[in-house]
C-alpha positions in Angstrom: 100.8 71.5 93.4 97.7 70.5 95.0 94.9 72.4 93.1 93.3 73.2 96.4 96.6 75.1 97.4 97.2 76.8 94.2 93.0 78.3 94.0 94.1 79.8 98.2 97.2 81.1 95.9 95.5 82.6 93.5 92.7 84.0 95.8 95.3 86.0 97.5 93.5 89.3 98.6 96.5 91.2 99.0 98.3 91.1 95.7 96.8 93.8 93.2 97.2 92.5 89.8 100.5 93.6 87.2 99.5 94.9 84.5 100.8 92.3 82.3 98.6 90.3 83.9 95.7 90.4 81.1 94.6 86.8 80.9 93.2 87.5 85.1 92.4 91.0 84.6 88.8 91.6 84.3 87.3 95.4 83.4 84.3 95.4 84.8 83.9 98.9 83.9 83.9 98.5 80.4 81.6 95.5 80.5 78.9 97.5 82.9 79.1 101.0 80.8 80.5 102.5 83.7 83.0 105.5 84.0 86.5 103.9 83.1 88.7 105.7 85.8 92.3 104.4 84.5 91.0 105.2 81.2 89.9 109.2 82.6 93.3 109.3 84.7 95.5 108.6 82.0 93.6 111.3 79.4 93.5 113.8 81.6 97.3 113.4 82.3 98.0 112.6 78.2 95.9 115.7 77.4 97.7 118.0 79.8 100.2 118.4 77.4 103.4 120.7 78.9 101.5 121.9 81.9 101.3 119.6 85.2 98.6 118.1 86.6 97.6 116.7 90.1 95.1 114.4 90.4 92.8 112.4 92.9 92.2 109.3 93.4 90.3 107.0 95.8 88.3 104.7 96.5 87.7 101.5 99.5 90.8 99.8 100.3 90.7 96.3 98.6 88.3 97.7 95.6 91.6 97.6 93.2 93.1 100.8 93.1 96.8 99.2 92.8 95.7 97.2 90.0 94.2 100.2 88.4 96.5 102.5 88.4 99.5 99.9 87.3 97.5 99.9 84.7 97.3 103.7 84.0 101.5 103.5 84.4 102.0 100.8 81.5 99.0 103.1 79.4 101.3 106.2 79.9 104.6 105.1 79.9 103.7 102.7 76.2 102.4 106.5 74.8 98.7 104.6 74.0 97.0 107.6 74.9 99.0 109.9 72.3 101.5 111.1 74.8 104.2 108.8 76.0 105.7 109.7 79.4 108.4 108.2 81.8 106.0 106.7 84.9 107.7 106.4 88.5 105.2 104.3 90.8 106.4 105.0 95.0 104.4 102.7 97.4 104.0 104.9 100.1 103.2 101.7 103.0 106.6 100.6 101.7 108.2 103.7 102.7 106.8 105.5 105.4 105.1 105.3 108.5 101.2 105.7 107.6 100.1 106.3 111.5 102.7 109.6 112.0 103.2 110.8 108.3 103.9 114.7 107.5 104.3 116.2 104.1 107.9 116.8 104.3 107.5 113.0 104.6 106.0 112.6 101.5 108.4 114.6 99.3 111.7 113.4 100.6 110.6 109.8 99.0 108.7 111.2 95.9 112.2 113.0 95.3 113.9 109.5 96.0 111.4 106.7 94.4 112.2 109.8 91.1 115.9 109.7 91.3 116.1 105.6 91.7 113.8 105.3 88.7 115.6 107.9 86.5 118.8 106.4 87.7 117.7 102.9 86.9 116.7 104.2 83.6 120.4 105.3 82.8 119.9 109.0 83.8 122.8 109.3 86.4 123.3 112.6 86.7 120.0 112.8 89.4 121.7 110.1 91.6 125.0 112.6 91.5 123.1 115.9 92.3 120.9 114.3 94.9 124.3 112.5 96.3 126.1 115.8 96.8 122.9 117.9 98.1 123.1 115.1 101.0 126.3 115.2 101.9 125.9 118.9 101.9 123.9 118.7 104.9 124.9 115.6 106.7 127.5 117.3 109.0 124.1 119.6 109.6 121.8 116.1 110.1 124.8 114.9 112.8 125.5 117.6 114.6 121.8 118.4 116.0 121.6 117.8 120.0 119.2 115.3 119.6 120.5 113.7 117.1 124.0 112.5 119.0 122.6 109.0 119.2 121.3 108.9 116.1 123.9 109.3 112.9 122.3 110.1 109.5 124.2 108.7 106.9 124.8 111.3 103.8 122.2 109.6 101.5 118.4 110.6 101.1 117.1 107.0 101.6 118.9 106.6 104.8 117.5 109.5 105.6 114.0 108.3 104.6 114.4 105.0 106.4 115.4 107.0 109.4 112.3 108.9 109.4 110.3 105.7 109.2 112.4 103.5 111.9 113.6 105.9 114.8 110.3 107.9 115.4 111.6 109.8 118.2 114.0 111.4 115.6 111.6 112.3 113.2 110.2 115.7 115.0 114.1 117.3 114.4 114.4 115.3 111.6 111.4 116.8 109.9 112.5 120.6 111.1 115.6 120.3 109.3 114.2 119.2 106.2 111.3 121.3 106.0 114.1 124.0 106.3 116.1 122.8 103.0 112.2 122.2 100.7 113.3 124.9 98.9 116.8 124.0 98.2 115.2 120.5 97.3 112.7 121.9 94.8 115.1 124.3 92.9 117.2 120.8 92.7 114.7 118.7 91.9 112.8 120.8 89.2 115.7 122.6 87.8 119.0 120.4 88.1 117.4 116.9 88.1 113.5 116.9 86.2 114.9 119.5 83.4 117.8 118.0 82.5 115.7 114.7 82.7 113.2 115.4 79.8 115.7 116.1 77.6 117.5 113.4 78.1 114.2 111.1 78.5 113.0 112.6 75.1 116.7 111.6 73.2 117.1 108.2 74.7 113.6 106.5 75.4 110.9 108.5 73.3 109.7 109.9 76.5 107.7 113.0 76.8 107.2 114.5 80.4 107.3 112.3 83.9 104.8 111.0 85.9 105.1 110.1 89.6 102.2 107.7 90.8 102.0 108.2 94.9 100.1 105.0 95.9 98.1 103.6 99.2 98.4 107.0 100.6 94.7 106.5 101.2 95.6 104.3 104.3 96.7 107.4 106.4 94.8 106.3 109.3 92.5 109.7 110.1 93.0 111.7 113.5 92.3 114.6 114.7 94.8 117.1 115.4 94.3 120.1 117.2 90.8 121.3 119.2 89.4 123.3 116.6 88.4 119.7 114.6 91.4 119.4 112.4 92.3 116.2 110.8 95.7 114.9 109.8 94.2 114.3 106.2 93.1 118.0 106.1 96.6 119.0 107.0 97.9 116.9 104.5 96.4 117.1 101.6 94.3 120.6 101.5 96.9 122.8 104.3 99.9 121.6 102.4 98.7 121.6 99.1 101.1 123.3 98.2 104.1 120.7 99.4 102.6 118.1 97.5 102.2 119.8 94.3 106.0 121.0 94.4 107.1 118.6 91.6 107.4 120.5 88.0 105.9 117.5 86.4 102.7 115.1 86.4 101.8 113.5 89.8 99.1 111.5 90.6 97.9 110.8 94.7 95.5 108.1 96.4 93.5 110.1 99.3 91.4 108.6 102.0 88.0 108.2 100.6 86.6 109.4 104.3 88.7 112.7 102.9 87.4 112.4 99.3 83.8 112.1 100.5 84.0 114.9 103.0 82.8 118.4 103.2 86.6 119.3 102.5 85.1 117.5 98.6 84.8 120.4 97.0 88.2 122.9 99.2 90.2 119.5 97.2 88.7 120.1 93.7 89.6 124.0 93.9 92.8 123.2 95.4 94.2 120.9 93.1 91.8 121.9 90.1 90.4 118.6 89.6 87.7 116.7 89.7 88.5 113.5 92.5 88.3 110.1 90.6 86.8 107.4 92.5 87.1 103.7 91.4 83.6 102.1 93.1 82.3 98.7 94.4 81.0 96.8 92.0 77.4 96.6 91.9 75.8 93.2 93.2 72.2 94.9 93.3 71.0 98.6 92.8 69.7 101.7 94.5 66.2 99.4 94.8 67.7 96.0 96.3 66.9 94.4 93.2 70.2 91.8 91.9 72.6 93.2 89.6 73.2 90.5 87.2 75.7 92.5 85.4 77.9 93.6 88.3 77.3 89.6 89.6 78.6 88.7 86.2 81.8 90.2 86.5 82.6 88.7 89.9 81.7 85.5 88.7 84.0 86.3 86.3 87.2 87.9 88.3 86.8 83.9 89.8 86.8 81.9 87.0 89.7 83.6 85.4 91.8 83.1 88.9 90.4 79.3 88.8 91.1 79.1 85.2 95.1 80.1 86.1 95.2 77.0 87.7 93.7 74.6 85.2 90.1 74.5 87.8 86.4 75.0 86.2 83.5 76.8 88.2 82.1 73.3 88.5 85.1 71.6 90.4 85.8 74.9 92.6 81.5 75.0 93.7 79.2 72.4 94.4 76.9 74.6 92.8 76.9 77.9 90.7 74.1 79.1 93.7 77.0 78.6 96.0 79.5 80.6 94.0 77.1 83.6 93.8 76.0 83.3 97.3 79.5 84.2 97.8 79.6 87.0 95.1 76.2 88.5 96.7 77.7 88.7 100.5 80.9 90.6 99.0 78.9 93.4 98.3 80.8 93.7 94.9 84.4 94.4 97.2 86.7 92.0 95.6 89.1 91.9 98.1 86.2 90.9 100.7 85.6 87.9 97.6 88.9 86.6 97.7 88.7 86.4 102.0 85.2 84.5 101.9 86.9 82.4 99.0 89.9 81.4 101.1 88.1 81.1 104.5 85.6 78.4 102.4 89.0 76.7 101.0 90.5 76.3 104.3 87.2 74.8 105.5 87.4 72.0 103.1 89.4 69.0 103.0 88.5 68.4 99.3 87.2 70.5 96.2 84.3 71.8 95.2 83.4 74.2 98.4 79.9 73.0 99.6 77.0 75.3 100.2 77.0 74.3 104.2 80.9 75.1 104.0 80.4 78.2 102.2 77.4 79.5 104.8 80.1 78.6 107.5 82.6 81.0 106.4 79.9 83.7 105.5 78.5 83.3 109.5 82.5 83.6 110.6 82.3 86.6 108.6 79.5 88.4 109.5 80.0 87.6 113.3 84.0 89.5 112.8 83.0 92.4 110.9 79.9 93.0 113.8 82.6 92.8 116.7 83.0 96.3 117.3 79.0 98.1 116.4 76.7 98.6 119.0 73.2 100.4 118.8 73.8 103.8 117.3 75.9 102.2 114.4 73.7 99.3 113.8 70.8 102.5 113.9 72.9 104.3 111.0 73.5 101.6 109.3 69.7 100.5 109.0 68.7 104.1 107.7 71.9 103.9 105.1 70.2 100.0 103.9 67.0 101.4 103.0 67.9 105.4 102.3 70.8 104.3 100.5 72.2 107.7 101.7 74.8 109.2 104.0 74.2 108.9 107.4 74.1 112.7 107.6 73.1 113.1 111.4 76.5 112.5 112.4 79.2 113.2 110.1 81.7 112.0 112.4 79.7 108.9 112.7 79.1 108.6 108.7 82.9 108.9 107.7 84.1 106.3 110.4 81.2 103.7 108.7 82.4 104.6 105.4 86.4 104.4 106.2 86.2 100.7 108.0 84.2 99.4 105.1 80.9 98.9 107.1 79.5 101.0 104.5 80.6 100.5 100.5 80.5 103.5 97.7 78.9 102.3 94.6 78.1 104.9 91.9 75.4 104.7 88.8 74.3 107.0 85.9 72.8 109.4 88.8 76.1 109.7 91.1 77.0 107.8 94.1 74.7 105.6 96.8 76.0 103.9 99.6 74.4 100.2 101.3 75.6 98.7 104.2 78.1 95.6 103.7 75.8 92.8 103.1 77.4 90.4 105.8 75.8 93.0 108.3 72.5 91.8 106.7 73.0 88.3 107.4 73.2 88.9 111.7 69.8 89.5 113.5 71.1 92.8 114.5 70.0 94.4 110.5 66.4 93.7 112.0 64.7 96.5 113.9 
C-alpha cells in the first residue's frame, strides 16, 4: 500500500482505539501527572465490592472516551484491579435513535446488549427467559390499533430495531413497554443477573457484571416543555431511577453540556457520584504560555500512528515546526488532529506535508468551524480566550459553545478552564 494511503488510514478520526491496541495507545495522563480517569472508573467499580454503582462519564466528543473506557472493560473483566467482573460494552449510536431517545429506550437494549453477551458467553438460560417474556406479550405488541401495519416479531431486538426504524410506532411502542419495566426488572435482576453470577463465578472466575452504556453523550439537547426542560434532564436526572434499574454495575456517558450544567451537582446526589470527565489535552495553560508536555504527547499520538506504517516524523513533515503547528491548532482534541492531518494528506500529491500545505488545511478549517458565529458568539468567545472562564452571562449561550466544540474543557491541579478552539484564533474575527 501506498504509504500516503495507509498514514490517511491510520489518521482515521472515527475509530477509537481497541484495547489491545497498546503499541498506538498513548496515556497522556500518566505522562502529564494528570487524573487517570479509566484508572478512577475501574477502582471505584473494583472497590464497590457487592453493592452497585453508577457512574458518570463525559467529556467532548472526539477527546477519546471510546478508547478509554475499552480500556476500563479489558481492566475489569482481566480482574487487574483486584476484582474481576464479566463487562458487557452496548454502543448506544448503534442501537437507537440519538435525536428521539426515551429511557424505556435505553433499558430495552441494556437488557438485550446483557442477554447477547451472557449468551455468547455460554449462559443460555438469559436468551430462554428473555425469549419467552417476549413472546408473552407479542399477541399484546400486535394487536394495538396502531400497530396493524406494523407487526412486532416476538423477540426483544426486533422490538429494539423497531423502535429505532418505524418512528411513528415508537410513541405506543414506548407505552407498552414502559407498562411491562417492572416485569422486566424482576426478570432481569432476579431470573437472568442472579442466576448469572453464579454461573459467571463457576465457569469464568467472574465476580459481578458490568454494563458500559457508550456515546450516550451525543443525545442531541432540546428543550422539552415551556417551563425550560431539557431532554437530557429528563433523561438522566427525572428518570434516574430507570437507568439505575439493573442489580449490577453500570457505567453511562452523559452530554458534557449536561455534566457541566447547573443540574452538576442534582447528578452527583442522584447517582452518588462524583462525574468523571476525560479533558483536552493541554497545548498551553490557563496563561497562554505553550504546554510542551501536553504538545509532547500529541506529537506522540502521531508518531506512533506513522510508526504503524513503517513512516518517521521526518518523511510525514517537512518540518517538526509543521507538525506542531498542527498539534497547536488542535487545541489538544485528538480527533480535531487526525481531521487537520488528513485534510493536509489529501492536499499533497507526495510525502512529507509542507508547511504552505499544512497552513492551507488549517485556513479550510478555521473558515468551516466560523460558518455558523456571528457577533454575540464571537463576543463570548473573546471573554472565554482571555477569562478562560464560562461565558456566564448566558447559560444558554455558554452550554451551546461548549457542546459544538467552539469551546474545549481542559482541567489542571486547580479544576477546570475552558479556551476557545484555537482555529477561531487564526480568523480576523478573534480580534476586537
Amino acid at each position: 500500500m501506498d504509504k500516503r494511503a495507509a498514514l490517511y488510514q491510520q489518521f482515521d478520526p472515527a475509530r477509537p482505539l481497541e484495547a489491545h491496541e497498546e503499541d498506538l495507545y498513548v496515556d497522556w495522563q500518566l505522562a502529564l501527572k494528570a487524573d487517570d480517569v479509566k484508572q478512577r472508573l475501574a477502582n471505584s467499580i473494583a472497590l464497590s465490592g457487592p453493592t452497585p454503582v453508577c457512574r458518570l462519564f463525559t467529556g467532548h466528543r472526539g477527546v477519546g472516551k471510546t478508547t478509554e473506557l475499552k480500556r476500563v472493560a479489558r481492566m475489569l473483566s482481566e480482574g487487574a484491579t483486584g476484582r474481576k467482573l464479566f463487562v458487557c460494552f452496548l454502543q448506544a449510536e448503534r442501537w437507537m435513535d440519538l435525536d428521539d431517545v426515551k429511557p424505556p429506550d435505553i433499558v430495552l437494549h441494556v437488557v438485550r446488549q446483557l442477554v447477547d453477551d451472557l449468551a455468547g458467553a455460554g449462559f443460555g438460560l438469559a436468551t430462554a427467559k428473555l425469549g419467552e417474556f417476549f413472546g408473552e406479550i407479542k399477541d399484546l405488541l400486535n394487536s394495538e390499533v396502531e400497530l396493524r401495519d406494523v407487526k412486532i416479531p416476538a423477540g426483544i431486538a426486533e422490538f429494539g430495531l423497531a423502535l429505532k426504524q418505524i418512528p411513528r410506532a415508537r410513541a405506543t411502542l414506548r407505552r407498552l413497554l414502559e407498562g411491562h419495566l417492572p416485569s422486566i426488572y424482576d426478570l432481569i435482576n432476579e431470573k437472568i443477573l442472579r442466576p448469572a453470577r453464579d454461573w459467571l463465578k463457576v465457569n469464568r472466575g467472574c465476580e459481578d457484571v458490568l454494563v458500559i452504556v457508550d456515546e450516550l453523550d451525543r443525545i442531541p439537547q432540546k428543550v422539552i416543555n415551556d417551563r425550560g426542560l431539557t431532554n437530557h434532564e429528563s433523561i438522566f436526572l427525572d428518570n434516574a431511577n430507570v437507568l439505575r434499574f439493573l442489580a449490577c454495575d453500570v457505567l453511562y456517558t452523559i452530554p458534557i453540556d449536561l455534566a457541566y450544567s447547573r443540574c452538576r451537582e442534582r447528578l452527583k446526589l442522584t447517582y452518588g457520584t462524583e462525574i468523571l470527565t476525560l479533558p483536552v489535552i493541554p497545548v498551553a495553560g490557563r496563561d497562554d504560555v505553550p504546554s510542551e508536555g501536553g504538545l509532547s504527547q500529541l506529537r506522540r499520538i502521531v508518531e506512533e500512528r506513522a510508526r504503524k506504517v513503517g513512516a518517521s516524523p521526518e518523511e510525514l513533515f517537512e518540518s517538526a515546526a509543521v507538525g506542531d503547528r498542527l498539534c497547536r491548532v488542535s487545541g489538544g482534541h485528538v480527533r480535531n488532529l487526525f481531521i487537520l492531518l488528513r485534510s493536509s494528506l489529501e492536499r499533497c500529491d507526495r510525502l512529507p506535508i509542507t508547511g504552505d500545505v499544512a497552513e492551507r488545511a488549517i485556513r479550510r478549517a478555521a473558515n468551516d468551524i466560523s460558518l455558523p458565529l456571528r457577533s454575540r458568539e464571537w463576543e463570548a468567545l473573546r471573554k472565554v480566550h482571555q477569562s478562560k472562564r464560562p461565558a456566564e452571562e448566558d447559560p444558554a449561550l455558554w452550554y451551546d459553545l461548549l457542546r459544538n466544540l467552539f469551546v474545549f474543557a481542559y482541567e489542571d491541579e486547580h479544576g477546570p478552564w475552558y479556551d476557545w478552539n484555537p482555529l477561531l484564533g487564526e480568523l480576523p474575527e478573534a480580534i476586537e
